[in-house]
C-alpha positions as CSV (number, residue, x, y, z in Angstrom):
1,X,2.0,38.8,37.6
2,X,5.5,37.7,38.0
3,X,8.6,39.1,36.1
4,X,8.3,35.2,33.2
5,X,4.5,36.4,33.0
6,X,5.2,39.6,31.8
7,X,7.8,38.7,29.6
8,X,5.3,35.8,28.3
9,X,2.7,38.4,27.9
10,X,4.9,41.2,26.1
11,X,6.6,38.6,23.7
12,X,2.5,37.6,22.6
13,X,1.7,41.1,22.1
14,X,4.9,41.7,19.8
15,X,4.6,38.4,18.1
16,X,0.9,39.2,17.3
17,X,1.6,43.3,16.9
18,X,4.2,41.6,13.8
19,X,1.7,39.3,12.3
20,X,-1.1,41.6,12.1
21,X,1.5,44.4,10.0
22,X,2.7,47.3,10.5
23,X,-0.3,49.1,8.6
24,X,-3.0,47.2,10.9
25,X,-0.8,47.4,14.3
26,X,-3.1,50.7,15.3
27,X,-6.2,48.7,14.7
28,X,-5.0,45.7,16.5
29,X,-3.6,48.2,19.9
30,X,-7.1,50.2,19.4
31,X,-8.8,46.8,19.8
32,X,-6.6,45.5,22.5
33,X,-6.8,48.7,24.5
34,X,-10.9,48.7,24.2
35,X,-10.6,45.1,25.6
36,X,-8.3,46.0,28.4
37,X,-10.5,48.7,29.6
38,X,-13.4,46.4,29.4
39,X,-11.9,44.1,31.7
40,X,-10.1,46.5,33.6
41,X,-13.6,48.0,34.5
42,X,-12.8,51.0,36.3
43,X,-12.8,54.4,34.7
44,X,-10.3,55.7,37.1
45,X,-7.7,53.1,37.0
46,X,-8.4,53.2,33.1
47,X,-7.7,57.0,32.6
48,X,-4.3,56.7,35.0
49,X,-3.2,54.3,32.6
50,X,-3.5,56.5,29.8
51,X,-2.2,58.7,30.9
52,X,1.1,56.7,32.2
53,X,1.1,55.4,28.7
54,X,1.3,58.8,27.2
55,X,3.8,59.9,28.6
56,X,7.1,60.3,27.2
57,X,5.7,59.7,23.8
58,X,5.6,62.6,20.8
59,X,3.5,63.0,18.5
């Protein structure tokens, strides 16, 4: 994916993260994530990336 494609990508997810709301925004990233790891369709890769996600982030 080049560098515009990312960008492209990112800006969707925003754009659709601000028309879903702020209260459904965890529903919408749950959904998104289960997709993901759908298509990703590899456990390993999967669990790296949640964890790379994580961190850095409090809770």
């Amino acid at each position: 994916m080049t560098d515009a494609e990312l960008d492209t990508v990112y800006t969707r997810l925003c754009r659709t993260m601000t028309q879903v709301g702020e209260a459904n925004a965890p529903m919408f990233l749950a959904r998104f994530a289960l997709l993901a790891i759908e298509r990703i369709g590899d456990a390993d890769v999967s669990l790296k990336l949640i964890e790379a996600a994580g961190d850095g982030v409090s809770g």
